[in-house]
N, C-alpha and C positions, 0 to 999 in steps of 0.2 A: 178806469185803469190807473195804478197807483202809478208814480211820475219819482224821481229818483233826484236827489241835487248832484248836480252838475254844474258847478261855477266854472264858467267859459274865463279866458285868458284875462279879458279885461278887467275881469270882476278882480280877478286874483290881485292880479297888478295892481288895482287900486285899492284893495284892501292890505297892503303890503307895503305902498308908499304911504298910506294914511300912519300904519302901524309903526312907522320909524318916524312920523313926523308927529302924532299927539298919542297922550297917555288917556287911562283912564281908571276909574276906582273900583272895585268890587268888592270894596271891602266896609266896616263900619265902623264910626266913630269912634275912636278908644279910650282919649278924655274926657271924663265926665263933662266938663265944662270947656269952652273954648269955642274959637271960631272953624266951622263946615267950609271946607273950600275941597274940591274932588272933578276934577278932571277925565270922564271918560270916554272911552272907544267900544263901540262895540259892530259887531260885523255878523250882517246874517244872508246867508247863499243858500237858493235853493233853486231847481229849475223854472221859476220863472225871473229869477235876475239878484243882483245882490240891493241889499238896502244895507246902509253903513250908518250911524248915528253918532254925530258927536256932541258930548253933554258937560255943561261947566254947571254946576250945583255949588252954592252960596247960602249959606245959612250960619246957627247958631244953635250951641248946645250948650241949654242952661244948666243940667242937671245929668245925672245917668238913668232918669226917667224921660225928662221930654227935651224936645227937640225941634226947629223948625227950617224948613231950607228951600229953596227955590231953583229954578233955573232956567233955560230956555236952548232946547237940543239943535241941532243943524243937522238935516239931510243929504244924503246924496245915493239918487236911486239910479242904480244902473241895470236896464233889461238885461233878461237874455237875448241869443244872437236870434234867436229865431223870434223874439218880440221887436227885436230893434230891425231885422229886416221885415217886419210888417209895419214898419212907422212910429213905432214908440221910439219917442226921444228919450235920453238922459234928463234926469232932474238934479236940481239941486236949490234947495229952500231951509227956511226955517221952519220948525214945525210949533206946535203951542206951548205954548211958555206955561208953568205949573208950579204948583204952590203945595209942601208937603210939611203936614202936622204927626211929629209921631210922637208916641209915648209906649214908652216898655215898662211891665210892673215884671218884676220878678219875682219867683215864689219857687221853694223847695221841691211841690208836689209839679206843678208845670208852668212854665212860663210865657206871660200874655206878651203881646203887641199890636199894637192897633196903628192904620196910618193913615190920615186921611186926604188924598190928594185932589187939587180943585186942579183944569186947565183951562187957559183964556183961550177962543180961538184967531191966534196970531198966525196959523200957517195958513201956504196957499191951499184953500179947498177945489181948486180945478188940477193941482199937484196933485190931490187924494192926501194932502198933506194934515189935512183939517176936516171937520163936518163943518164949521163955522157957526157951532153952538159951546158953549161953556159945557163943560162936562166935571163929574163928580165920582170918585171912586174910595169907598171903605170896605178896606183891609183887614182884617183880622188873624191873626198866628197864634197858635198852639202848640208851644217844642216843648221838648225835655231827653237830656243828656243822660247816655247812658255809658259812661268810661267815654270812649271814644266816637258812640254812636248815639245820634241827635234824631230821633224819629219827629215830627210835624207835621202840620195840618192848617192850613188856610179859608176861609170864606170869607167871599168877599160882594159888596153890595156896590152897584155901580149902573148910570148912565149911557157907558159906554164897552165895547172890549178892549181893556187896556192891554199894551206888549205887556211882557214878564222880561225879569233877568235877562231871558236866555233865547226868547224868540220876539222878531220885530215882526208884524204881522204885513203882511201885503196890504191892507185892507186899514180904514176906520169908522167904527159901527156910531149911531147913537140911537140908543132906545135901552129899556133897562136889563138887565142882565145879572143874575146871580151867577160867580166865579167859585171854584172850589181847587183846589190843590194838595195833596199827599203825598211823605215820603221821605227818605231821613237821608242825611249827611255823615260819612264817614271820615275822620281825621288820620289817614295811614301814618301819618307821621307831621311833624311841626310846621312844616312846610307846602303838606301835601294835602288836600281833601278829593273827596269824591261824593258822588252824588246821585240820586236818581227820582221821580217824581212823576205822578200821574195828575190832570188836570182834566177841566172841564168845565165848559161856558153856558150855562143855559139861560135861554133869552124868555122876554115875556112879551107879548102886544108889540105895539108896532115898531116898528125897524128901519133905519136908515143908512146905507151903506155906500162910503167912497174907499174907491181901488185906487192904492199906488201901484202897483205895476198893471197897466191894462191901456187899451185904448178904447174899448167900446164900454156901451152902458146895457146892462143887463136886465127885463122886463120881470117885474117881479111873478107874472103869469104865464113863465117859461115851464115845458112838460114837467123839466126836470125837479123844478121848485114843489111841485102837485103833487109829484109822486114822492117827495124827500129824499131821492138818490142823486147823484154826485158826483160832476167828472171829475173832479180836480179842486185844489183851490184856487183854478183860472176862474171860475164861476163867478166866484166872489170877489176877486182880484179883476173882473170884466170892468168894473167900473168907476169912471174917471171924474163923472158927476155924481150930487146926490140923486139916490133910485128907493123910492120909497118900495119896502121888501114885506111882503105882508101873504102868507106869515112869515114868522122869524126866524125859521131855517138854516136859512143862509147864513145868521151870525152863531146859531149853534155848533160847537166844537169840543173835540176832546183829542185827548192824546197822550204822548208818555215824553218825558224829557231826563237826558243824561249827561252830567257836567265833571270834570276836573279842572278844579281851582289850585295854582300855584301862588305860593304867597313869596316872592324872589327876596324884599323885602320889607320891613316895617312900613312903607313907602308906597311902595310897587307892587301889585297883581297881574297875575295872568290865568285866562280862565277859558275853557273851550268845552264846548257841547253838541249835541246833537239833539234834535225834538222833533218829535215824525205827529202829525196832524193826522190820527186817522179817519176824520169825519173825512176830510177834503182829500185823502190819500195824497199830502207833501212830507218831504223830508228837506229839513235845513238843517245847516251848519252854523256854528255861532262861535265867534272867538271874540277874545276884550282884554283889552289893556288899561287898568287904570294908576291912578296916583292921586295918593292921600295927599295936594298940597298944604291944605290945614297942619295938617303933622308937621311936614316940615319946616313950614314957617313957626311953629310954636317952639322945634326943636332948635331952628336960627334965634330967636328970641329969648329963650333958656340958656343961650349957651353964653 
């Protein structure tokens, strides 16, 4: 039965006071060279609870081809009311610290990008914050501009299921996993983008999976695993420990995802979306606030 987001009062609340207290960036480095400093928020609600992350990214851009930057995100996971009256607590932790290699070539006929992200694991893994293995993810981009329309395309090789932009996942996987993504960017106007995107996760051999919103642990020789059908992405979000998941089911995923980006400033973004999972039948909400401080400190220093 597909499950609807519904962010209960608290969730709001606190995604609301985080929102007036820290920024965040969704945006990309604009000088070729200079110091990466980016600030972000981002907020995701669905009915199983809100997950909120906030990200300080530090690096360096040597060139308008490569780049490198790091950071280390902070959580704070709020159930829903009906997870929090069966005993799930609030969290609040750091999650793993990460290390991003990119480079962009550009070219007339389509333009690459590759990114290649490592993570330590530094978060609590009894949070679901962590697997408490290092993990590895490469990225790959395919764009090309057409007046105001950017169509793209993604694959991506990776260890784990990484979040995206726009969804934070209940869950964190490790076992290997080819990512895919499709789907182009619209600019209405200077200020204004829109967006839309279809994705999908397919895993290979064996599999390992911790739940952030959950309190039980889930049997990988559950009917429903046998048969490949799916109540929910409570299934997957069941668990609080590592649960060896075999087969890899449970971290297969797809779905479609819809964004509008405001750019307020050269500075300042703001960005809200929607992405409905329809392996697991969820729908979340996703909003983000960031800030280029690099930018501005280079624009303090110029002036």
């Amino acid at each position: 039965m597909a499950v609807k987001a519904m962010p209960n009062r608290r969730a709001v609340a606190t995604a609301g006071l985080l929102a007036l207290l820290t920024t965040g960036t969704l945006v990309a480095q604009e000088d070729d060279r200079g110091l990466i400093l980016f600030e972000r928020f981002l907020g995701n609600v669905s009915s199983l609870g809100g997950i909120y992350r906030l990200d300080t990214t530090v690096g360096y851009s040597f060139n308008k081809h490569f780049s490198v930057d790091g950071g280390l995100p902070v959580y704070l996971v709020r159930p829903s009311d009906t997870a929090a009256a069966g005993g799930l607590p609030d969290t609040n932790g750091i999650g793993n610290a990460y290390l991003d290699f990119r480079l962009l070539v550009p070219n007339p006929a389509v333009n690459y990008s590759t990114v290649l992200t490592s993570t330590a694991p530094t978060g609590d893994k009894n949070a679901g914050l962590s697997t408490g293995r290092v993990t590895i993810d490469w990225t790959n981009r395919f764009a090309r501009s057409f007046a105001r329309l950017t169509p793209f395309g993604d694959i991506g090789f990776a260890n784990t299921a990484s979040d995206t932009p726009l969804f934070i996942r209940p869950y964190t996987t490790l076992g290997f996993v080819t990512h895919f993504e499709g789907g182009a960017t619209y600019r209405l106007t200077r200020f204004l983008d829109f967006g839309a995107a279809a994705y999908a996760i397919e895993p290979a051999g064996h599999q390992s999976v911790v739940g952030i919103l959950s309190t039980e642990s889930a049997s990988s020789t559950s009917a429903s695993t046998k048969s490949g059908k799916h109540s929910g992405a409570g299934q997957v979000a069941s668990q609080t420990t590592s649960a060896s998941v075999d087969p890899a089911d449970l971290v297969r995923d797809d779905g479609v995802s819809i964004w509008g980006t405001v750019r307020a400033s050269k500075f300042l973004t703001l960005q809200a979306g929607y992405t409905r999972s329809i392996h697991y039948q969820l729908n979340a909400l996703t909003f983000g606030i960031g800030a280029n401080l690099g930018s501005v400190m280079r624009s303090i220093w110029s002036y």
